[in-house]
N, CA and C of each residue as an Amber inpcrd file, in Angstrom:
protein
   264
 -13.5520000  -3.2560000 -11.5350000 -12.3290000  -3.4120000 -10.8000000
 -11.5200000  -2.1150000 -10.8910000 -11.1960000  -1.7150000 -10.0040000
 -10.3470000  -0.4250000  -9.5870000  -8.3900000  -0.9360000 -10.5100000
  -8.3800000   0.2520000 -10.5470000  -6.6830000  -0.0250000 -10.9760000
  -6.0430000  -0.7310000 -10.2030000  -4.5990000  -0.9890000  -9.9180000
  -4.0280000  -2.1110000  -9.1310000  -3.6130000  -0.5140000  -8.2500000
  -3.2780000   0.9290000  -8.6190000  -2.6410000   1.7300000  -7.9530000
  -3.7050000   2.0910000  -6.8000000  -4.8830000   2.4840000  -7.2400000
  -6.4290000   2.5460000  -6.4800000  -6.0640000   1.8250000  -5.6400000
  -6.1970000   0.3620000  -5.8370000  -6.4590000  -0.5630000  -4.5150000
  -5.8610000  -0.6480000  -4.1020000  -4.0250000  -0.5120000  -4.1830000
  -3.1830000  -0.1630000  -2.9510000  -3.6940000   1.1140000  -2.0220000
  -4.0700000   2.3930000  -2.8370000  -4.6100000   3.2540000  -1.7610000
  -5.2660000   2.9240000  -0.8850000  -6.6970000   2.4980000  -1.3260000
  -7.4480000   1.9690000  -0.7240000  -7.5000000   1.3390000   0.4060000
  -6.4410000   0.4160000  -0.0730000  -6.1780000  -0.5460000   1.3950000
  -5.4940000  -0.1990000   2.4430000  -4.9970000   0.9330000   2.0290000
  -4.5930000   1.6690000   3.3250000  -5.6090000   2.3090000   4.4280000
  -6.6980000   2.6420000   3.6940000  -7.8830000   3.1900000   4.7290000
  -8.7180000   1.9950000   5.0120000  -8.4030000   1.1990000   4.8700000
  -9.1450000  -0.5810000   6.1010000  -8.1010000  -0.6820000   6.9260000
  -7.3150000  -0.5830000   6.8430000  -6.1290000  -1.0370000   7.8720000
  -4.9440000   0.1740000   8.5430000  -4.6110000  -0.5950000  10.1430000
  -3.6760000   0.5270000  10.9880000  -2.4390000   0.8020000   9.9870000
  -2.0240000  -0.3280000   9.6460000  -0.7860000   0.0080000   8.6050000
  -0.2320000  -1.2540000   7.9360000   0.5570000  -1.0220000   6.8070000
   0.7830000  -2.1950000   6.4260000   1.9730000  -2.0280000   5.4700000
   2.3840000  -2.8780000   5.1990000   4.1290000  -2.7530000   4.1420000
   3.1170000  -4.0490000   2.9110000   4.8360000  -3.8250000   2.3680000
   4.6160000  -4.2240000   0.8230000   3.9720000  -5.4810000   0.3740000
   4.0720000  -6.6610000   2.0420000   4.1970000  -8.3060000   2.1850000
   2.5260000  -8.0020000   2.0970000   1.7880000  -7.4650000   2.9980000
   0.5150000  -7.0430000   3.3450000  -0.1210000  -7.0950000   2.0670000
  -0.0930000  -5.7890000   1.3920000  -0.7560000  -5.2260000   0.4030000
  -0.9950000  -6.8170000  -0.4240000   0.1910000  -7.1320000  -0.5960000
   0.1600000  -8.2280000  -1.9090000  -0.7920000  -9.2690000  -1.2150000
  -0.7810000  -9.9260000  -0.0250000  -1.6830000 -11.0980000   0.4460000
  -2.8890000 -10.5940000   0.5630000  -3.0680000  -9.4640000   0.8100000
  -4.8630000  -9.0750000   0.8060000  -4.9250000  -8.4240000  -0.7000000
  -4.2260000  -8.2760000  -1.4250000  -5.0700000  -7.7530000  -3.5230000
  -4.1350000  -8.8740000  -4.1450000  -3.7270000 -10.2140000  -3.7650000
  -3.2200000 -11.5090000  -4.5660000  -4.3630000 -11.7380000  -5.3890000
  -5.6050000 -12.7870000  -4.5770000  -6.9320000 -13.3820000  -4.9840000
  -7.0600000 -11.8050000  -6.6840000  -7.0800000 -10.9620000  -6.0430000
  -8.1110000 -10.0100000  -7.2480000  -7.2590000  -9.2410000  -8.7400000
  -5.5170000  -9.0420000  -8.3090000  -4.8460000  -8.7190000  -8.6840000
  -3.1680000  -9.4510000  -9.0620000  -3.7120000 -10.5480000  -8.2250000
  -2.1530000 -11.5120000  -9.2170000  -1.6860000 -11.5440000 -10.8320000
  -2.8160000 -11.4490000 -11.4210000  -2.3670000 -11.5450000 -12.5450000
  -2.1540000 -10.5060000 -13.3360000  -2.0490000  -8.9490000 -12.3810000
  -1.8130000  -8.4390000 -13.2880000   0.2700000  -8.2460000 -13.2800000
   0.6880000  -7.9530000 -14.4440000   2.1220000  -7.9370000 -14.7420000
   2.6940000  -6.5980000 -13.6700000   1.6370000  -5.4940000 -13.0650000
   2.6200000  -5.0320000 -12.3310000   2.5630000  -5.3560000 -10.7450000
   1.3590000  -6.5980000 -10.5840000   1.9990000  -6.9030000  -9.1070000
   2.7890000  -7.9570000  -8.4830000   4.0430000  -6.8890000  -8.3240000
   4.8440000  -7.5750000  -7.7830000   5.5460000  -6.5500000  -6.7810000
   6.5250000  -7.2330000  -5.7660000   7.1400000  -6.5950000  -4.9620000
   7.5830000  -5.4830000  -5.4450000   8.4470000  -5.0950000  -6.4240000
   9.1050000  -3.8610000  -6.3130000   8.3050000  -3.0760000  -7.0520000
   7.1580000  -3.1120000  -7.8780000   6.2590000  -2.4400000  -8.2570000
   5.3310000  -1.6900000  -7.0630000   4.7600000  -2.5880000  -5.6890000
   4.2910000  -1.8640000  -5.0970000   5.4120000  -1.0600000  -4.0100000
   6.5440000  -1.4560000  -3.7540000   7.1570000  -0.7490000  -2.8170000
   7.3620000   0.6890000  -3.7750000   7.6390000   0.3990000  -4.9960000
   7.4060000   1.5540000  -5.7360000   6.1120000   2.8470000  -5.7400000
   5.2780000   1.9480000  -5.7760000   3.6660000   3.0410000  -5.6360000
   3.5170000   3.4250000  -3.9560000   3.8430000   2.3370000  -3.0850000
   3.9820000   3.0570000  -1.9620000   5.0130000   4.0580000  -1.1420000
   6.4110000   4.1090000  -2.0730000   6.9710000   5.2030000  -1.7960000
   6.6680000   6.6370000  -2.1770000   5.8890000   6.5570000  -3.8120000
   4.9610000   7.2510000  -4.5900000   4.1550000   8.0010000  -3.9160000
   3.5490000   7.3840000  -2.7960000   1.9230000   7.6210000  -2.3050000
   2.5740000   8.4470000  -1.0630000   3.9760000   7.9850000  -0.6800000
   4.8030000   8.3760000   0.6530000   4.8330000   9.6980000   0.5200000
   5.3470000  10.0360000  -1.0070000   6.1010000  11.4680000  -1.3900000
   4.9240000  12.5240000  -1.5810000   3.6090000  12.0030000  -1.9290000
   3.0470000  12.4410000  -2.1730000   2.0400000  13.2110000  -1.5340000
   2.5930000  12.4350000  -0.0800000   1.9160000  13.0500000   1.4950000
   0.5400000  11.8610000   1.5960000   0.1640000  11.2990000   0.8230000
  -0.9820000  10.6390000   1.2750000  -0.4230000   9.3850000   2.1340000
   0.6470000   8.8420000   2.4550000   0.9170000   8.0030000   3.0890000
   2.1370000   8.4450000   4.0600000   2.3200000   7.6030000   5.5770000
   4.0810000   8.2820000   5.9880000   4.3920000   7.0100000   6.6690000
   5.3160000   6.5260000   6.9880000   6.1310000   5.7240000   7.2020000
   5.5550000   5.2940000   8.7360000   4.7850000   4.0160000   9.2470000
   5.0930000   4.3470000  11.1540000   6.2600000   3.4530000  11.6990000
   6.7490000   2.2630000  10.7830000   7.6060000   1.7160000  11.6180000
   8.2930000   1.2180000  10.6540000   9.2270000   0.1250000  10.6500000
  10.1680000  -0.8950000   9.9850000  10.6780000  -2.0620000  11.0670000
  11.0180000  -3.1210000   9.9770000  11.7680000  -4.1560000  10.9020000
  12.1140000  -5.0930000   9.7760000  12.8690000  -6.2290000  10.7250000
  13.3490000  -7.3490000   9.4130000  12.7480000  -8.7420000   9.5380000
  12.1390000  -9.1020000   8.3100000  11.8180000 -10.0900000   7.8420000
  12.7070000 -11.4940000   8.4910000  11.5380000 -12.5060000   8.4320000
  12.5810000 -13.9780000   8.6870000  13.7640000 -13.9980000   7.3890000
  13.6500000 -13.6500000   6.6100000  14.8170000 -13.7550000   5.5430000
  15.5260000 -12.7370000   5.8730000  15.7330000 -11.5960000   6.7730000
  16.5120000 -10.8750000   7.4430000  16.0710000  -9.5330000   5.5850000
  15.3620000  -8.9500000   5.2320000  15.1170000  -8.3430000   4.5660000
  13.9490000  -7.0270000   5.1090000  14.4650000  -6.3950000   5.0800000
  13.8990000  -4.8030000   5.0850000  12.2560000  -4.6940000   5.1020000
  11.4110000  -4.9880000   5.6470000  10.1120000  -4.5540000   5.5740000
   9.8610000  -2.9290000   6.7360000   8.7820000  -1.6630000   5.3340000
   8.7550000  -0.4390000   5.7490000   7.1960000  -0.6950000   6.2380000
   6.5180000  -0.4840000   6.7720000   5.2950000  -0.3110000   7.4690000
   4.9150000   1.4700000   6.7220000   3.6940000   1.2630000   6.3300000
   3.3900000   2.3680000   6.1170000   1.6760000   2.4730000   6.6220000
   1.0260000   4.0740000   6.8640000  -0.3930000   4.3730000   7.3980000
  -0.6350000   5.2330000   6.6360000  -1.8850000   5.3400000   6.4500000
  -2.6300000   6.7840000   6.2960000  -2.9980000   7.4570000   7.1360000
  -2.5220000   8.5130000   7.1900000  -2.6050000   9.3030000   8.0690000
  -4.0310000  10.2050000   8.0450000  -4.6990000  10.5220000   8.9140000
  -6.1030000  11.4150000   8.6790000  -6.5540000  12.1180000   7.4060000
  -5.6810000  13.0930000   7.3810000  -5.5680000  13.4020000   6.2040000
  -5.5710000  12.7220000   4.8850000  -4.5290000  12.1570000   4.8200000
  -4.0540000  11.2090000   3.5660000  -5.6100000  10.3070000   3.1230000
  -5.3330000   9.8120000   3.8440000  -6.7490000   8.6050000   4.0460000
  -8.3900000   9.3950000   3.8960000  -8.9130000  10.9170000   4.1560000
  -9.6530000  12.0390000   3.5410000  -9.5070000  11.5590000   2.0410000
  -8.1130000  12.0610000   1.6600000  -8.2220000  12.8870000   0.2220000
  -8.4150000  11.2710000  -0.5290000  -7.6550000  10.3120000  -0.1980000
  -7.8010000   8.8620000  -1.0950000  -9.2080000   8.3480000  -0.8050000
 -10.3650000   8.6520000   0.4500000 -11.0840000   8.2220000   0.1410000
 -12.3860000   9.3640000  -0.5660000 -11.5110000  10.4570000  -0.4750000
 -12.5910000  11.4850000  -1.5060000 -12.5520000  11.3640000  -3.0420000
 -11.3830000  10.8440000  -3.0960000 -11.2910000  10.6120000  -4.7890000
 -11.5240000   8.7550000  -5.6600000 -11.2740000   8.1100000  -4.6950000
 -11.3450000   6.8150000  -4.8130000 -13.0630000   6.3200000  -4.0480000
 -13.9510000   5.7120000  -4.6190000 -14.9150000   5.4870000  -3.7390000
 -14.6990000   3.8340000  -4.0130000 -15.5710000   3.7640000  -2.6280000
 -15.7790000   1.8500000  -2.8220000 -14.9360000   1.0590000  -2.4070000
């Protein structure tokens, strides 16, 4: 099993884009139990991954609870270097 930070990368290169709600319903089943997944842990690693150039922002909007969801992609690049260093 890959780290919980890995498989957020990761899951950015299967998919057009995705925010924080995403990540957690597709690595729940494999990664619920670990103590750092939770919401503000990954909006954390994905602002991380933001700064870091491997990820950039494509959209936003608001949640039925009227709450802030950021959409994020990998961009060509980004999505290269995470899947040159991350395999599988």
């Amino acid at each position: 099993m890959k780290p919980l930070n890995y498989a957020i990368l990761k899951s950015f290169t299967e998919v057009d884009e995705a925010c924080a709600n995403d990540v957690m319903d597709k690595l729940r089943a494999q990664y619920g139990h670990f103590k750092a997944f939770n919401k503000k842990s990954i909006i954390d690693a994905l602002m991380t991954a933001e700064a870091n150039g491997l990820l950039e922002e494509s959209r936003f909007d608001l949640d039925s609870n009227n709450e802030l969801r950021v959409y994020y992609r990998a961009h060509e690049e980004g999505a290269a270097t995470i899947n040159s260093y991350i395999r599988g």
